[in-house]
C-alpha positions as CSV (number, residue, x, y, z in Angstrom):
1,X,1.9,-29.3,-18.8
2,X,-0.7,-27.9,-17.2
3,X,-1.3,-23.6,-17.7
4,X,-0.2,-22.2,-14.8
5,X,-2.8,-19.2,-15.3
6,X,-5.5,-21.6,-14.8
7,X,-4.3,-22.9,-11.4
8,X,-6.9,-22.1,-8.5
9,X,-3.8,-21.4,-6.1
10,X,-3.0,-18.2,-8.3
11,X,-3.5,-15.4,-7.0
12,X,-5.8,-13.3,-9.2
13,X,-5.4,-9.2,-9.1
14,X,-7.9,-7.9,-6.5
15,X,-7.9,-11.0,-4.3
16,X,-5.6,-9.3,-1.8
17,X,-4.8,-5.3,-1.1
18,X,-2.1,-3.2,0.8
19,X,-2.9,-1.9,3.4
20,X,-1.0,1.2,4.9
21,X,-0.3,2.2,8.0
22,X,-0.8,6.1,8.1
23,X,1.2,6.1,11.7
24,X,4.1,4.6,10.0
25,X,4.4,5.7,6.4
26,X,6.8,8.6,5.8
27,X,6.5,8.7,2.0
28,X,10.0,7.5,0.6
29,X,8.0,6.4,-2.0
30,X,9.6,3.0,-2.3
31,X,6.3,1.0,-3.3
32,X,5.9,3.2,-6.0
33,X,8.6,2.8,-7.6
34,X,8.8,-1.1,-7.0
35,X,5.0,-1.6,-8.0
36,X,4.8,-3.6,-11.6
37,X,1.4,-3.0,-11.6
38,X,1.2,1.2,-10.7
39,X,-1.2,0.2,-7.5
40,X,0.8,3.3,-5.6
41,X,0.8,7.1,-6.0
42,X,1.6,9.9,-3.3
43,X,-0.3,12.8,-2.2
44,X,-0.5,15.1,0.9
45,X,-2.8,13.7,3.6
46,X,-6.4,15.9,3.9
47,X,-7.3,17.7,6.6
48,X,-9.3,14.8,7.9
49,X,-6.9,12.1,7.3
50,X,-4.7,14.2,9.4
51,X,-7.1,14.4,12.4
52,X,-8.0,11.1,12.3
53,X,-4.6,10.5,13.3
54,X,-3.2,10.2,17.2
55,X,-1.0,13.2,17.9
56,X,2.5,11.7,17.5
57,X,1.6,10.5,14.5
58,X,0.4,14.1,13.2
59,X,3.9,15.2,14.5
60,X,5.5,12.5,12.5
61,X,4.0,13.4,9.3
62,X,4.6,16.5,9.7
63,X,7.7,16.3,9.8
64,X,7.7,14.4,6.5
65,X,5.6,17.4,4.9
66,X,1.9,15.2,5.2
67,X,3.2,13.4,2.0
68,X,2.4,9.8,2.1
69,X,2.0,6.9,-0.1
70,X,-1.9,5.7,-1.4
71,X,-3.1,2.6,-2.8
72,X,-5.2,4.4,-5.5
73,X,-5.9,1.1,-7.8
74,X,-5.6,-1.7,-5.0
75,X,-8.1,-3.7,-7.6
76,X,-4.8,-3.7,-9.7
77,X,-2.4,-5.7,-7.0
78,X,-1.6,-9.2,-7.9
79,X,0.1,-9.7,-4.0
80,X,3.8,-9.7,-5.4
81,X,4.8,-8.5,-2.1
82,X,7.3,-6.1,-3.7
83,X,5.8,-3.3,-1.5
84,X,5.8,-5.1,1.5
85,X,9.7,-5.8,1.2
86,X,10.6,-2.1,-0.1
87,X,9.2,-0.1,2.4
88,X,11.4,0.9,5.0
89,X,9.0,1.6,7.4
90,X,7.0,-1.5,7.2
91,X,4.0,0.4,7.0
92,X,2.7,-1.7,4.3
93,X,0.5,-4.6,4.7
94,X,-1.5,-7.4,2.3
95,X,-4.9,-8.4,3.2
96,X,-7.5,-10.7,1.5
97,X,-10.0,-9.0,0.5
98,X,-12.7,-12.0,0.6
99,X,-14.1,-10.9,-2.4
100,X,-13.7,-14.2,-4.4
C-alpha cells in the first residue's frame, strides 16, 4: 500500500489559507475552537482595521465589541475546512496560496 503522506494530491500545511471576511465576522470564536492545528486567535480590530472598513460594517463590529477572529499562523492550516463549516457567519474562506 502506497503512504498516503507521500501522495502529490495531499494537501501540505501552507498550500491553502483562510481568509476572513472582516464585514462578516462577529467573533463567536467558532474556528478557534474547531481548529486542530491553532491557525485562529481573537483580538480587537486596530484603529486602522476599523477604518478600512465601510460604515455598516464599523457599526456591525461595533456592536460585537471590535472583537474578531485572526488567522495568526495561516502557514499552519492543512485546509480541513473545519472553519469554513463552524462559522456561523460564513465569513471564512480557503484560498491557494500558489506558493508550491
Amino acid at each position: 500500500m502506497a503512504n498516503p503522506n507521500l501522495d502529490p494530491r495531499r494537501k501540505q500545511p501552507g498550500d491553502w489559507i483562510p481568509a476572513i471576511d472582516r464585514q462578516r465576522c462577529e467573533g463567536k470564536e467558532d474556528c478557534v475552537a474547531i481548529c486542530p492545528y491553532d491557525v485562529f486567535a481573537m483580538r480587537k480590530l486596530d484603529d486602522t482595521e476599523k477604518n478600512a472598513l465601510p460604515f455598516l460594517a464599523r457599526w456591525k463590529a461595533r456592536l460585537h465589541g471590535n472583537w474578531q477572529a485572526f488567522a495568526l499562523r495561516p502557514e499552519a492550516c492543512h485546509a480541513c475546512g473545519l472553519c469554513v463549516t463552524a462559522c456561523p457567519e460564513h465569513a471564512i474562506k480557503l484560498v491557494k496560496t500558489g506558493s508550491r
